[in-house]
N, C-alpha and C positions, 0 to 999 in steps of 0.2 A: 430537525430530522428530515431527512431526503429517502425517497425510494427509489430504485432503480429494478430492472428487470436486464440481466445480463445475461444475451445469444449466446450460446455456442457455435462460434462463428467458421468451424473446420465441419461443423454435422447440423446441419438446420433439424434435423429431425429429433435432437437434445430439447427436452425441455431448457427453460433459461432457469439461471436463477435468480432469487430475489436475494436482495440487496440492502441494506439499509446501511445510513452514513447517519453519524450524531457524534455532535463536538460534546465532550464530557473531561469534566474537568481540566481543559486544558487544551486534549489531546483528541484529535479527529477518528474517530475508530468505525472501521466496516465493517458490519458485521453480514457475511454471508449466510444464505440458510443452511443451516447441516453441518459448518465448519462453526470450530469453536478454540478454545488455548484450554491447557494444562491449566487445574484448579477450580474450573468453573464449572456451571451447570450448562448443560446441555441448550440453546435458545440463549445464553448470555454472554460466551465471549464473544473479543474481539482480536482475531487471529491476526486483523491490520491493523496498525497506528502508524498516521504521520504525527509527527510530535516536533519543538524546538527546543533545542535543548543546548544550552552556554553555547547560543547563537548558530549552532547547527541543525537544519532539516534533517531531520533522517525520518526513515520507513523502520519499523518495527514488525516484524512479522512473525509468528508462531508457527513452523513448518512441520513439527509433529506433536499431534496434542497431546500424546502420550510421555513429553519431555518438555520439563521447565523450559529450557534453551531456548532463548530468542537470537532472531538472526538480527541485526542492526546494520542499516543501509544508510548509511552517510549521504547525501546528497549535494555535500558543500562544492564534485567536482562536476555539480551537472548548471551550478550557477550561472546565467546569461554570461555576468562582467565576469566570468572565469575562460568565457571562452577568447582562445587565441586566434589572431589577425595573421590570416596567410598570404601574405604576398603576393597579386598578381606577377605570373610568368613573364620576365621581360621580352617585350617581342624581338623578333627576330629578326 
C-alpha cells in the first residue's frame, strides 16, 4: 500500500486529499478519502481500478456512486509501440 497527499493544484488554499493505492486481487485500486463506488461502505470503495484484462489496460472508474455503471477506459491506444512515425518535412 502506498499513500499519497493529493494538491489541488487550481486553489492552494483546498485542503489535499489523501490518497491510498493497494493492488488487491489483481487489480491496483485508489481509493480516495470521501469518494467511494455503488455497493460499498463508506471508507472502502475503490471508485479507480487499473486492471489487465485479455491483454488490455484499462482504467475503471465509478463516476456516480449512486449508479452500478462503470465507465471502462481502454488504454490499448495510448501504447508506446502504438504510436505512429511522422515523417520529417522534406526540406525545401
Amino acid at each position: 500500500m502506498a499513500k499519497f497527499l493529493l494538491p489541488d493544484y487550481a486553489d492552494a488554499s483546498k485542503p489535499p486529499i489523501p490518497i491510498e493505492v493497494k493492488l488487491v486481487n489483481g487489480y491496483l485500486c485508489i481509493y480516495p478519502q470521501g469518494y467511494g463506488e455503488h455497493g460499498t461502505e463508506n471508507g472502502d470503495g475503490a471508485p479507480i481500478i487499473l486492471d489487465h484484462y485479455e491483454g488490455h489496460l484499462r482504467l475503471v472508474v465509478c463516476t456516480d456512486i449512486n449508479s452500478e455503471k462503470q465507465t471502462i477506459i481502454d488504454l490499448e491506444g495510448a501504447r508506446e509501440s502504438a504510436r505512429k512515425v511522422i515523417p520529417e518535412a522534406a526540406e525545401a
